[in-house]
KOLMAR-455666 format. One record per residue (C-alpha): x, y, z. Coordinates in nm, 3 decimals, m for minus. Layout:
BEGIN
X;Y;Z .
...
//
This chain:
BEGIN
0.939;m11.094;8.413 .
0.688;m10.843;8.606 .
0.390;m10.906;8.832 .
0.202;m11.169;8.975 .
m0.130;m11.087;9.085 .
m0.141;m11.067;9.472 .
m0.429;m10.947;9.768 .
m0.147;m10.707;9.923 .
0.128;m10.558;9.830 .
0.354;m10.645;10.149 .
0.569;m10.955;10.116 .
0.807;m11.114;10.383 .
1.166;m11.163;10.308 .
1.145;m11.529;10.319 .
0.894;m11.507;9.997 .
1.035;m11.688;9.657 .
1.175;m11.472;9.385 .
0.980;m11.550;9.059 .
1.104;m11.567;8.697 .
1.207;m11.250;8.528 .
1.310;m11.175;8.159 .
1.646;m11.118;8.098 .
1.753;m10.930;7.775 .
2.032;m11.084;7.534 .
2.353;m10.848;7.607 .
2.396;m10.594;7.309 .
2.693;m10.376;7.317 .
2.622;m10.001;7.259 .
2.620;m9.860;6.910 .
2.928;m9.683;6.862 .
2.920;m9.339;6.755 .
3.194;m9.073;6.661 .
3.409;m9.023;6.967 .
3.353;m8.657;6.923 .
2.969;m8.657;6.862 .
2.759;m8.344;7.010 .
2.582;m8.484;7.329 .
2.198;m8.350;7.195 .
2.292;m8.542;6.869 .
2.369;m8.804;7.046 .
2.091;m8.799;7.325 .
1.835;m8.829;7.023 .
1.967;m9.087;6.838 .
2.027;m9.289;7.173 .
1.624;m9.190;7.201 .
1.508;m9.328;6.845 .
1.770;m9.572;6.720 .
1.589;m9.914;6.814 .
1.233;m9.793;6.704 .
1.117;m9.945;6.421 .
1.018;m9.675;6.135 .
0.611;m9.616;6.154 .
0.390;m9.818;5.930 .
0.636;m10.103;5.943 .
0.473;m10.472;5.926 .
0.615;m10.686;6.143 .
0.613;m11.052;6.034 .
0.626;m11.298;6.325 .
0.717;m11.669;6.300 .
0.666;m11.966;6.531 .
0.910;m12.246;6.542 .
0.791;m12.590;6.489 .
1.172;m12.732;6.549 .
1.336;m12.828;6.721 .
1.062;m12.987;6.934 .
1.183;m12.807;7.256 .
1.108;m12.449;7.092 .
0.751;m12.626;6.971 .
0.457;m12.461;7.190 .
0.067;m12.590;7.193 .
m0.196;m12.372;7.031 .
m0.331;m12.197;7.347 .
0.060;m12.103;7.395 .
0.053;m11.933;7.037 .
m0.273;m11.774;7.095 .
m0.171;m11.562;7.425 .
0.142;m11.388;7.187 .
m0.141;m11.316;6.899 .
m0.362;m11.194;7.243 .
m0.035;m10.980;7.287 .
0.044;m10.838;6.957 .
m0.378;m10.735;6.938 .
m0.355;m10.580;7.293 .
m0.080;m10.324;7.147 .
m0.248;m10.286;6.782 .
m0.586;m10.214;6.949 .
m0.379;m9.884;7.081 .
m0.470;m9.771;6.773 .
m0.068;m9.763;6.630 .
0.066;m9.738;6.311 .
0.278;m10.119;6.329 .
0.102;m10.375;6.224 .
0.154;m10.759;6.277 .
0.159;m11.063;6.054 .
0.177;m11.440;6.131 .
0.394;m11.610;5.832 .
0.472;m11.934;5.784 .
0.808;m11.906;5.703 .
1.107;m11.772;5.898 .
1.251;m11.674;5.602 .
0.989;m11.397;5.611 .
0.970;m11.246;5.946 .
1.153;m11.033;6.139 .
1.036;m11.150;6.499 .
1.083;m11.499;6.484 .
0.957;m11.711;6.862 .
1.082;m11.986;7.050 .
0.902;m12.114;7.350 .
1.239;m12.328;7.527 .
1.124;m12.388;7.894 .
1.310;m12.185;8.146 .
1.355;m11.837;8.049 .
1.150;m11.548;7.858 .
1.405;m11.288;7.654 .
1.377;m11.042;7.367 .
1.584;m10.881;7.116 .
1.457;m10.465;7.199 .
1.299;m10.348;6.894 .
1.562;m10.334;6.568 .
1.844;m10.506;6.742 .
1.606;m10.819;6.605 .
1.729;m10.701;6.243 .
2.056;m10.603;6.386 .
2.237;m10.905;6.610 .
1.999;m11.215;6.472 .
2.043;m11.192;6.116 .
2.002;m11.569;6.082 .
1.679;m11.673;6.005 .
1.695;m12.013;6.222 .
1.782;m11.762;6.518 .
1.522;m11.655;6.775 .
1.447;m11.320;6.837 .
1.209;m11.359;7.124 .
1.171;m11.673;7.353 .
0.884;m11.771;7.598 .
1.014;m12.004;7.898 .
0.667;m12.015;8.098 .
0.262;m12.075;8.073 .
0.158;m11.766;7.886 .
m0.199;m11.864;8.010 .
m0.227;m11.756;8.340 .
m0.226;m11.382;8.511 .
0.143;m11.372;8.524 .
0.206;m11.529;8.184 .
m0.021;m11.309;8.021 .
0.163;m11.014;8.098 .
0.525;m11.174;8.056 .
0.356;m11.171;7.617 .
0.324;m10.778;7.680 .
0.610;m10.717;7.819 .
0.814;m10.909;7.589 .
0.608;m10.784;7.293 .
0.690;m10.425;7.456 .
1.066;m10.533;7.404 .
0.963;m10.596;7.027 .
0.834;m10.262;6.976 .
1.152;m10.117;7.084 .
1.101;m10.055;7.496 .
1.359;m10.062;7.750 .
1.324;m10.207;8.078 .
1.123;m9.931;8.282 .
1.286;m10.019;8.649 .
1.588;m9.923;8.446 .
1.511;m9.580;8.397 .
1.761;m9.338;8.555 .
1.463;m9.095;8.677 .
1.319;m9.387;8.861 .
1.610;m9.288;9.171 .
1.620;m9.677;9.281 .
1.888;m9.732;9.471 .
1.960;m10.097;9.460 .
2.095;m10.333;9.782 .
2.361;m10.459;9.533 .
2.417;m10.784;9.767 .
2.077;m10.868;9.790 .
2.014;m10.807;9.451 .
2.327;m11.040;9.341 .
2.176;m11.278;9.636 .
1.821;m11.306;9.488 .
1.883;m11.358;9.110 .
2.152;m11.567;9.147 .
1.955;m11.830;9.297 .
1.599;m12.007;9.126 .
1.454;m11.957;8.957 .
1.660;m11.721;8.740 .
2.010;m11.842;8.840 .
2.138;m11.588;8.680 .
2.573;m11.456;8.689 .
2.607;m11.068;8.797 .
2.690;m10.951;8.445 .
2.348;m11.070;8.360 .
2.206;m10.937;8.652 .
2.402;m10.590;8.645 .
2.288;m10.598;8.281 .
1.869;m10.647;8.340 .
1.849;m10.471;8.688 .
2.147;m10.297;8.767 .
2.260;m10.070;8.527 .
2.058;m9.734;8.369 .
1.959;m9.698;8.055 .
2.058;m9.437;7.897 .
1.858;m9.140;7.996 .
1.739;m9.043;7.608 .
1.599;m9.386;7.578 .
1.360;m9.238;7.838 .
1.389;m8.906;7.735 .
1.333;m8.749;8.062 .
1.028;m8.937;8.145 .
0.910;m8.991;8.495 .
0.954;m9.321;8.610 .
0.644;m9.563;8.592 .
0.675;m9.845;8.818 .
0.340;m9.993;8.707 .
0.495;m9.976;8.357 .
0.468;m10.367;8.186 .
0.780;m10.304;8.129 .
0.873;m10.334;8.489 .
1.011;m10.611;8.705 .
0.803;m10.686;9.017 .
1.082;m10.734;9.280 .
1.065;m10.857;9.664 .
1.111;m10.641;9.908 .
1.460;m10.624;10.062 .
1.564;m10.558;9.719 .
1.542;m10.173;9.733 .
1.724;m9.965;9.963 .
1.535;m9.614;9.820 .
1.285;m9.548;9.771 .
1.283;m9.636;10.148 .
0.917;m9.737;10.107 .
1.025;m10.058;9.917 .
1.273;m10.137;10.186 .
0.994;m10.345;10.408 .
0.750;m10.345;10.087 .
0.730;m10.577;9.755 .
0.708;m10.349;9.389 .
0.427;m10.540;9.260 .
0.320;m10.328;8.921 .
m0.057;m10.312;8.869 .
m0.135;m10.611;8.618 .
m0.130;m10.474;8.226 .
m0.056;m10.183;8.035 .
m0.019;m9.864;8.210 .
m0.128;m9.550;8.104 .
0.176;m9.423;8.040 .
0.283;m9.787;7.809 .
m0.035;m9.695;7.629 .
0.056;m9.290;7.539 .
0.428;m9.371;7.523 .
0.344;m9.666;7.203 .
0.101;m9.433;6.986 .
0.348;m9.104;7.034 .
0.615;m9.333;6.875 .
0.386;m9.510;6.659 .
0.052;m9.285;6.525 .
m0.178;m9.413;6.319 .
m0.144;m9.236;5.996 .
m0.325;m9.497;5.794 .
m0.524;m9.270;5.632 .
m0.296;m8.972;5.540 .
m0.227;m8.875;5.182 .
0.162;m8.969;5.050 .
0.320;m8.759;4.860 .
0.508;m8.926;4.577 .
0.834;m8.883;4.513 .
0.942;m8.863;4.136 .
1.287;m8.893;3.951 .
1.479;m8.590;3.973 .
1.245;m8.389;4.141 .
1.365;m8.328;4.548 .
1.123;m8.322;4.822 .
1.251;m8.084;5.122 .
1.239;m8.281;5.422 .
1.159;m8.057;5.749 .
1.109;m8.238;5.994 .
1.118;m8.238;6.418 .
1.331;m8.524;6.608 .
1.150;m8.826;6.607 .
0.892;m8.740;6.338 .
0.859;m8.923;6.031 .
0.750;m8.871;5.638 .
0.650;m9.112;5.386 .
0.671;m9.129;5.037 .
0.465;m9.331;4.738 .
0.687;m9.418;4.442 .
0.606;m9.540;4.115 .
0.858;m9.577;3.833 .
0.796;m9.543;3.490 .
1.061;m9.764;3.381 .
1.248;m10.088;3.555 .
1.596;m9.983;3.661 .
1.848;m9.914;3.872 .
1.689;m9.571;4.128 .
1.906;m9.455;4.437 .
1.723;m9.262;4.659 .
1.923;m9.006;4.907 .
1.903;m8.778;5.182 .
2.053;m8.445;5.190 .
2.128;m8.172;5.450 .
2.285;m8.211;5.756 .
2.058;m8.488;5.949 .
2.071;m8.786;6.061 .
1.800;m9.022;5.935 .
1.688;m9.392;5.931 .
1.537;m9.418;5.556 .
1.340;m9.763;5.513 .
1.231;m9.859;5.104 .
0.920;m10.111;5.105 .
0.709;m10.271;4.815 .
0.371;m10.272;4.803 .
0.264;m10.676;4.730 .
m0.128;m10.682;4.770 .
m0.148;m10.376;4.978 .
0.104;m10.554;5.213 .
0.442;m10.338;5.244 .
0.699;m10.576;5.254 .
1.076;m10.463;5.355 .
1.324;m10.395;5.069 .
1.600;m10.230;5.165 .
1.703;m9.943;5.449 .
2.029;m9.751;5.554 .
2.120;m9.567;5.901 .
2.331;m9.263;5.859 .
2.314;m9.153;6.212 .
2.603;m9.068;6.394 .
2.790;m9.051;6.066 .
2.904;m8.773;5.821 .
2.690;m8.941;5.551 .
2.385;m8.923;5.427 .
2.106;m9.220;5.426 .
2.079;m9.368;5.060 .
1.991;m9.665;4.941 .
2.077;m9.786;4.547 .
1.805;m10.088;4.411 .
1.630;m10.181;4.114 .
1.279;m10.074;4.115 .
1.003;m10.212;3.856 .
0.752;m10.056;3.640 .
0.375;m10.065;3.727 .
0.487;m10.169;4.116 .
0.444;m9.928;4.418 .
0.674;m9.847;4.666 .
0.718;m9.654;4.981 .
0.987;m9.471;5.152 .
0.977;m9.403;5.512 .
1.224;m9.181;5.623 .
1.238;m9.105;6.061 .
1.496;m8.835;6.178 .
1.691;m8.862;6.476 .
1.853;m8.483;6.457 .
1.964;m8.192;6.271 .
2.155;m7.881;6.280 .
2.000;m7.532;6.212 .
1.639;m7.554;6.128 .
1.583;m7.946;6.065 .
1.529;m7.884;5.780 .
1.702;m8.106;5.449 .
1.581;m8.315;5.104 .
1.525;m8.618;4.975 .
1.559;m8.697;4.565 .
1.546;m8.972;4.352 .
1.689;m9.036;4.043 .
//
């Protein structure tokens, strides 16, 4: 994945390449053919972000034996999942029993470390005997301890950082193709194009500088790089941990609003929803009678709306619906008890005029 702890920064050309984590391959979302570029640049920014005060449930296989990991394997991904939560962000994370019940569900097959980028875990591993993230080395040493962060990075929704079009790499294609080919990634060049090669989309970055001690970041030999020219003669070795930037970047998309005030949102009464892109507003509900509700957006905006239960002060995922990119509205129709509390989150990606739209139930 990134970094291996080294007393310089020089390497020689004749020094081994070391194990890297290479993404599953997820198509694009497609979007109206005739979409305005800002609508699109912000939904591009926000679409695999997880809405805020979202509880992540994660899951360790037990079978089949080669997915099985020992204790102090386990123990550096909980290290991982505190590391980010100390940030002070508004995700929290939850070890369950059961795959039936989480959404990041771990494998530990020897060989290679992946991870599905934030909702595509929801989105392209639906089946619950699926992984979502796998860990293919020791997790215990320098080098496996920040292979957990980076792959726990990839949970929380984070591109690769080396990927970043402001970052101005230019790559030496062939030697790229030459390195990652071989051990011990032994990777083919659509995998490689798809991890090293190719940018990200620039609103996944949204015009940040690049961060090349980003945990998010390959380490890479030198040889590798034709510019910057520095890394031409020089290894990209990203100083071990979080960066400063990981650590702003994770609480601006995830505050801690634990101890805000929620407005509740009652039967026939709309809310106006006016919002910035990116921000968020939750909602308490609690219906007077068990029925059938359907809760809806309205406006021109496009919105990720996410309906949770509240089960011992735990909020556990009912239902959500993505309108972006579409002419629709988000709106989600479900059966909602008496004397149980609920909460909608609702994040927008964009909207015309003012931002400024409503939310009702009835």
């Amino acid at each position: 994945m990134k970094k291996q702890q080294k007393s310089t920064k020089d390497c020689s050309e004749h020094e081994k390449p070391v194990a890297q984590c290479g993404l599953p391959s997820v198509a694009d979302r497609k979007l109206d053919a005739q979409i305005d570029p800002g609508r699109e640049f912000l939904i591009r920014y926000i679409e695999k972000k997880w809405v805020n005060n979202t509880v992540l449930n994660y899951y360790f296989f037990n079978a089949p034996a080669s997915w099985r990991a020992s204790d102090s394997q386990k123990q550096a991904v909980r290290n991982a999942f505190k590391e980010w939560k100390q940030l002070g962000i508004g995700l929290d994370f939850v070890e369950v029993n059961n795959p039936e019940s989480a959404e990041i569900r771990i494998g530990f097959q020897s060989g290679a470390s992946w991870s599905y980028v934030g909702r595509d875990a929801i989105d392209y591993a639906s089946n619950k005997s699926e992984r979502t993230v796998n860990f293919g080395w020791d997790l215990t040493t320098a080098f496996g301890k920040d292979t957990a962060l980076h792959e726990i990075g990839h949970v929380l929704g984070f591109p690769h950082e080396h990927q970043n079009p402001n970052a101005g790499i230019i790559w030496d294609v062939d030697e790229v193709n030459k390195s990652f080919s071989g051990p011990p990634n032994n990777w083919d060049e659509e995998k490689i194009k798809y991890n090293i090669l190719r940018k990200v989309s620039a609103a996944e970055v949204d015009g940040s500088n690049w961060d090349k001690n980003s945990i998010m970041h390959y380490r890479f030999n030198a040889g590798l790089i034709k510019s910057p020219a520095v890394y031409q003669n020089r290894s990209l070795i990203p100083t071990p941990g979080l960066s400063a930037v990981d650590k702003t970047e994770v609480v601006k998309f995830y505050p801690d609003t634990s101890q805000k005030q929620l407005a509740e949102l009652k039967p026939f009464l709309s809310k106006i929803v006016k919002l910035a892109a990116g921000q968020q507003i939750d909602y308490v509900i609690k219906p007077g009678i068990s029925r059938k509700y359907t809760m809806q957006t309205f406006g021109t905006m496009d919105t990720v709306m996410v309906l949770f239960e509240d089960d011992n002060g735990k909020p556990v995922y009912l239902s959500g619906d993505d309108d972006s990119g579409t002419k629709y509205n988000s709106k989600i129709e479900t059966r909602l008890l008496s004397g149980r509390t609920y909460y909608l989150r609702l994040r927008l990606y964009y909207s015309t005029g003012t931002g400024q739209g409503g939310v009702m139930l009835w």
